[in-house]
C-alpha angles and dihedrals in degrees: 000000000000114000122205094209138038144186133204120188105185131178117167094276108020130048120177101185106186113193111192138163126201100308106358133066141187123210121200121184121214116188106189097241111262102026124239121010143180109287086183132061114202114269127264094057121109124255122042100296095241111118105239126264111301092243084184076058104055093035085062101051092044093062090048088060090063126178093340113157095208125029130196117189113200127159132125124265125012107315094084092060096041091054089045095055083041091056089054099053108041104020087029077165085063098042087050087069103048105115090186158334119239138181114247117161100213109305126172136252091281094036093062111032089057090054092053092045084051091043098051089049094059083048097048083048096055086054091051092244096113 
């Protein structure tokens, strides 16, 4: 089934993506392969210490979203913006349809599927399709 909305919620290890249309959703459930990992390298090295972005990640996450039309990318910390940049420079098709990045502690299902329906309203009204 094609969805017109998703949402993505992404942290560095967990990503929940819920495509809906009006009365229906599909969630899809994306865990980052072997579980937690050192998000810190020891000091005196050179960089900044943080591993680079998981592309086998992203990549996962991006095939759950599907065919959506609209996307919208929420989720707390970096890694939203990370998977978003991401997005842009390797499934520059998907990127094309993120409508926006917003900032959601760790809600559940509901939680966020109600925040994505409102969301997607204010942005149908600004249109001028609501």
């Amino acid at each position: 089934m094609s969805y017109q909305h998703a949402v993505v919620w992404i942290d560095h290890l967990h990503a929940r993506v819920i495509d809906f249309s009006f009365d229906d959703k599909h969630v899809v459930a994306v865990e980052r392969e072997g579980g937690q990992r050192q998000v810190h390298r020891r000091s005196g090295l050179p960089g900044s210490g943080k591993p680079g972005p998981d592309h086998h990640f992203f990549d996962e996450v991006a095939t759950a979203l599907g065919d959506a039309r609209e996307i919208l990318i929420v989720g707390p910390g970096t890694a939203k913006l990370e998977f978003h940049k991401d997005l842009d420079a390797r499934h520059a098709a998907v990127g094309k349809r993120v409508l926006g990045v917003e900032s959601a502690d760790h809600p559940n299902d509901a939680d966020l599927l109600a925040f994505a329906r409102k969301y997607f309203k204010r942005v149908d009204a600004l249109r001028g399709e609501g």
